[in-house]
N, C-alpha and C positions, 0 to 999 in steps of 0.2 A: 340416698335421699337428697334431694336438690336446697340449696339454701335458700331462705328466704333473705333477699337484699334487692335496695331499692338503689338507682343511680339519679342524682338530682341534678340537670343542668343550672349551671350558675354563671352570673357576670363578673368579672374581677379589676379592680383596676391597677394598673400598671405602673412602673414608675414612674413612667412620663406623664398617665391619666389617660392613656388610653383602653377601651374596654376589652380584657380581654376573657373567650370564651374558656366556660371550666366547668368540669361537674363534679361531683361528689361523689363516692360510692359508697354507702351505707352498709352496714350491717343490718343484720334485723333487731337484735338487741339493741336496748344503748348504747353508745359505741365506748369503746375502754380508752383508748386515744384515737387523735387526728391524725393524722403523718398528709404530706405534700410530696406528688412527684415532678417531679420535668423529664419533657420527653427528649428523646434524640434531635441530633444538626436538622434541620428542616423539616422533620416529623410533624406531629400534630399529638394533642389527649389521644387519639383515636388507634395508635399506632401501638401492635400486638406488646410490647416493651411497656407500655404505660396501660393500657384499658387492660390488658388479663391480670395485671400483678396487682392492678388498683382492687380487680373485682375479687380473685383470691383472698386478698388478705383478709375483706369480710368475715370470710372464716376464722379470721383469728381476733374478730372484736373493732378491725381497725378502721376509721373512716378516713378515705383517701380523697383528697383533693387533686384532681390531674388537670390542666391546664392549656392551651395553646398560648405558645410565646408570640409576642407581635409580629403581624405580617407573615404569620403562619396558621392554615388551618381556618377558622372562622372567627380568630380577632382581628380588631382593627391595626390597621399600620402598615408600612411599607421595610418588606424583609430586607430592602437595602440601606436602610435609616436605622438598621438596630449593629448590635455588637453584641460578643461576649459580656462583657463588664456592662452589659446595659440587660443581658441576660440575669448576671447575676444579680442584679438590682428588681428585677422583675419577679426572682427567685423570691428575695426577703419581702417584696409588697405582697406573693401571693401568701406569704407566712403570716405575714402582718392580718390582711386583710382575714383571714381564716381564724386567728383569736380574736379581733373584734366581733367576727359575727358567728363564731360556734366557740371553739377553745383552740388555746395554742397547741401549733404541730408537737407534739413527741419526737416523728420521726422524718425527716425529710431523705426522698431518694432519687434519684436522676438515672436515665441512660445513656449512654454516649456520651456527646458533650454535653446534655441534660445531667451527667454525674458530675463531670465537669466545674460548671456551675452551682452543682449543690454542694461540693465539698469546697468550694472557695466560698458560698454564701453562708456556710455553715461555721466559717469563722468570727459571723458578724452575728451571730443567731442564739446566745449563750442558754438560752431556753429548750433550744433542743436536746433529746438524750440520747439519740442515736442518728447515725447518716451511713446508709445503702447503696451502691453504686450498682450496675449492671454492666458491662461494658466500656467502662470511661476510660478515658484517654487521660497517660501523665501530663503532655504536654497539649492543653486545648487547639493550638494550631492544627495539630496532627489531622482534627477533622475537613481541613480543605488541601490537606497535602496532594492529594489523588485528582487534585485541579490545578499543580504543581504548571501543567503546560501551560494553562492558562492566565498564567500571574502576570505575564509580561502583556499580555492585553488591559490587566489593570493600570498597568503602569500606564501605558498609552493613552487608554480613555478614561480615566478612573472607574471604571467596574466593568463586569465580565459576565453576560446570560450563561447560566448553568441551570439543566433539567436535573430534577429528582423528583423522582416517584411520579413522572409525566407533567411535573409541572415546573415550568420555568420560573425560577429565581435571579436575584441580581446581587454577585459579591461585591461589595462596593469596598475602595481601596480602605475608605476608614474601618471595616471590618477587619482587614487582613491585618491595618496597622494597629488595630486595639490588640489582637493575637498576639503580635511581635513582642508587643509591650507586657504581655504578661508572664510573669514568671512564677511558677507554679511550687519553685523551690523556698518563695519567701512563705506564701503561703499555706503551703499543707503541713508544715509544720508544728503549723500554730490551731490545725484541727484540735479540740478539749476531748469531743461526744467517742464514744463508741462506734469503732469504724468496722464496714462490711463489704469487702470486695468481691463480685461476682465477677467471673471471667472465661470465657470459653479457651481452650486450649487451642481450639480451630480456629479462633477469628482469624477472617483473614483482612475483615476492615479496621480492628485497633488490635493487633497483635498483643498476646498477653502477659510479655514483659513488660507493658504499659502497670497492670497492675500490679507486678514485681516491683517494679519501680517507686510506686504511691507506698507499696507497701513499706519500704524500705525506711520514706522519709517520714512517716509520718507515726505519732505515738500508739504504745497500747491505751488502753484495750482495744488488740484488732484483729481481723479476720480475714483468710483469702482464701475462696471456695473456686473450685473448679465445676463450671458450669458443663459437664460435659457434652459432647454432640450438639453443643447449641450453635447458633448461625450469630451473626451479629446484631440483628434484627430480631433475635429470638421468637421466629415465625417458626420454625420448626414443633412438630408436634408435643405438648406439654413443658417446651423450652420453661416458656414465660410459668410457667403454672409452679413448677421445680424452683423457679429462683427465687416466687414469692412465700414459697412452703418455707425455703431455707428462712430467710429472712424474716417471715412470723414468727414460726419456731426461736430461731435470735434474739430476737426487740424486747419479747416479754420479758424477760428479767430486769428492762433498763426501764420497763414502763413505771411512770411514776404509781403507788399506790392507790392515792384519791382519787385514778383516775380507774378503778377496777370498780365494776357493781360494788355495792353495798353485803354485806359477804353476810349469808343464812349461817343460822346455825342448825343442827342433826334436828330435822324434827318437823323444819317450813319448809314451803313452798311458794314462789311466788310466779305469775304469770304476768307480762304486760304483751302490750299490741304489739305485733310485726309490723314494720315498716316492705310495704312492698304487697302484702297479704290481705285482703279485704276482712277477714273472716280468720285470718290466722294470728297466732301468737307465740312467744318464747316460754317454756315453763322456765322454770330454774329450780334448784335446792340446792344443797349443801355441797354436792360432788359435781354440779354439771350444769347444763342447758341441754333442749333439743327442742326442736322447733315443731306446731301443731296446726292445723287446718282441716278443715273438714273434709268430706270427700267433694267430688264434683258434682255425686248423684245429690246431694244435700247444700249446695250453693257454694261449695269452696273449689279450691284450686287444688287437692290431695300433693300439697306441698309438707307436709310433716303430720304425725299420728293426730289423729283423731282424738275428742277425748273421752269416747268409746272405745279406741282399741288401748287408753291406757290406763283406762280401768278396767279390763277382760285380763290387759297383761299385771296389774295387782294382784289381779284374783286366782291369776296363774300361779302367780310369784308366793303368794303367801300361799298358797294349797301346798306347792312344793316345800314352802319350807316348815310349813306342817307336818306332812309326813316325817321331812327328815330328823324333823325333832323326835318325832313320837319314835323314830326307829332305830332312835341313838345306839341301841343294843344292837343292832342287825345292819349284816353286810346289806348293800342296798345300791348296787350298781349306776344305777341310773332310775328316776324319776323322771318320766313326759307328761307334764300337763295342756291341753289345748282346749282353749275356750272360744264358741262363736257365739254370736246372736243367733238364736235359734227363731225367738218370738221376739217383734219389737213392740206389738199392742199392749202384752201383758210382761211387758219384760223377762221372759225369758232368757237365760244363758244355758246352752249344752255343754257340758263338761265331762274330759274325756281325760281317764288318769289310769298310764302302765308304768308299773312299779316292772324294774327288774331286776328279779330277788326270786330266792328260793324261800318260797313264803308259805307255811302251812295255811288252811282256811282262813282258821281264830286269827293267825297273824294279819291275815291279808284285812279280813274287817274290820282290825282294831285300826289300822292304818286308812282305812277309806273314812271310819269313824273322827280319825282325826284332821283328816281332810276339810270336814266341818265348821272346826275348832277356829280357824281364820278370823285374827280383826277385821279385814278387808270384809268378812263373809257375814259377821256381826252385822257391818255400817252400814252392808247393801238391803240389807233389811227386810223390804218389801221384794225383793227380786227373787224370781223363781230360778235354782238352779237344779238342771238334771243332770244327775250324773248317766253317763252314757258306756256300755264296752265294760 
């Protein structure tokens, strides 16, 4: 079944005040936490490392804010006017600006030098309770090492056109020299949150001694998962999908409480609006959620059950465990019940129940008898059900 989740573009501003582009990815429930990604060295929101892990995690409650850094992508700025250290500042305004205007992040995560930037921002960030990495590099430099020839053109002119991803950029010297300047040994140290390293064993653009490395310096509670078969780009098929499963699965325990639904007790239910679904909605109870919308023949999107099919499946569910009450005494293999809409004018249900048992007659009718018996079968009242087979 497909989720139901809505992506909101948004404006952000920057540390410098400049605007820059971001969306949201929502869940369809209310969301449990916020969490903030940054994307990879020259990337954009847009890039498989940031939009599939932001959309994933929906499944786990989370609303992701993903972002283009300045002079990248569709914010404003000139990519040879920024830096690392002007990254990480960009990092804590998209934090900042995310608890003014929704709630503060839970979780912040980065890829590449996008992790980079979040585990140095994440020093300044005491609000957060956990930080995610994908790919990052020990030393930030690292990400323009493989422009190594080209350094000495900086020197010359003060910066250097470099293409990535077909589009040309410019390393300007004060880039390379904010790099030089930072030492990554003062700072990861003094990481507090819950740390998660993802790392492919393959990379062959940050080799995965890098996160051996972080791993090494920096305190528990922490973690370093082997991303297997992933590329460094995590384009690869379900790369991105696998790192955000990990990493949902992870977070939940550090999530704060106040920030989970309002928690049922054995007995309610409650339903609100889906974000994303015209016509659709979240139930919830005690044990769960699952998502509901109509069909298409009836004006919805057949993006989660019906709430026809789940009350057919009630009627299912208590028929069966009717019987198995009434057969307490008797071996009873397996019980199938299946219910369709047979008539929708007069409400009709057909209902269709194989008992597999060695069941004399009396047995067999004392058991269809209490098939009957059903609260569900009480409440529907006025509805016609036939039994069929």
């Amino acid at each position: 079944m497909l989720m139901a989740m809505q992506s909101v573009n948004v404006t952000v501003p920057s540390s410098t005040g400049l605007n820059m582009a971001g969306t949201i990815d929502f869940p369809s429930a209310p969301p449990r936490a916020f969490a903030v990604f940054a994307h990879c060295f020259a990337g954009s929101r847009h890039t498989p490392g940031a939009s599939r892990v932001s959309k994933r995690l929906t499944d786990y409650g989370i609303a992701t804010l993903r972002f283009d850094f300045p002079g990248l992508g569709q914010s404003e700025g000139d990519f040879a006017d920024t830096s690392f250290s002007q990254n990480v500042e960009d990092v804590k305004a998209a934090c900042e600006w995310l608890g003014e205007n929704y709630a503060a992040p839970q979780l912040l995560m980065g890829h590449s030098l996008g992790g980079a930037a979040a585990l140095k921002a994440s020093t300044q960030l005491p609000e957060l309770r956990a930080v995610a990495t994908i790919g990052a590099p020990f030393d930030p430099a690292h990400s323009v090492l493989h422009y190594a020839d080209k350094i000495g053109e900086v020197d010359a002119n003060g910066s250097v056109p470099v293409v990535l991803g077909g589009r040309e950029l410019v390393i300007s010297r004060g880039f390379l020299e904010d790099l030089a300047e930072t030492n990554p040994e003062l700072y990861l140290p003094r990481i507090r949150q819950p740390l998660m390293l993802l790392h492919s064993p393959i990379d062959q653009t940050v080799g995965i001694d890098n996160a051996q490395t972080i791993f090494s310096v920096t305190r528990y509670p922490k973690s370093l998962v082997a991303l297997d078969k992933a590329d460094h780009l995590v384009t690869r098929q379900g790369a991105a999908v696998r790192a955000a499963d990990v990493i949902g699965d992870w977070v939940q325990q550090y999530l704060l409480p106040e920030h989970t639904p309002n928690k049922l007790t054995p007995g309610q239910v409650e339903t609100r609006s889906a974000r994303g679904v015209k016509l659709g909605t979240v139930a919830r109870s005690f044990f769960g959620e699952l998502d509901t919308d109509r069909p298409k023949t009836n004006g919805g999107r057949d993006r989660g059950h019906s709430a026809l099919d789940l009350f057919m499946m009630s009627l299912s569910a208590a028929t069966t465990e009717a019987i198995q009450e009434a057969a307490a005494k008797q071996r009873l293999t397996l019980v199938d019940v299946r219910v369709r809409m047979a008539h929708v004018h007069d409400v009709t249900f057909e209902r269709r129940i194989d008992i597999d048992a060695e069941l004399t007659d009396q047995q067999r009718a004392g058991l269809m008898a209490a098939a009957k018996t059903s609260v569900v079968e009480k409440i529907a009242g006025h509805a016609n059900i036939m039994d069929v087979g």
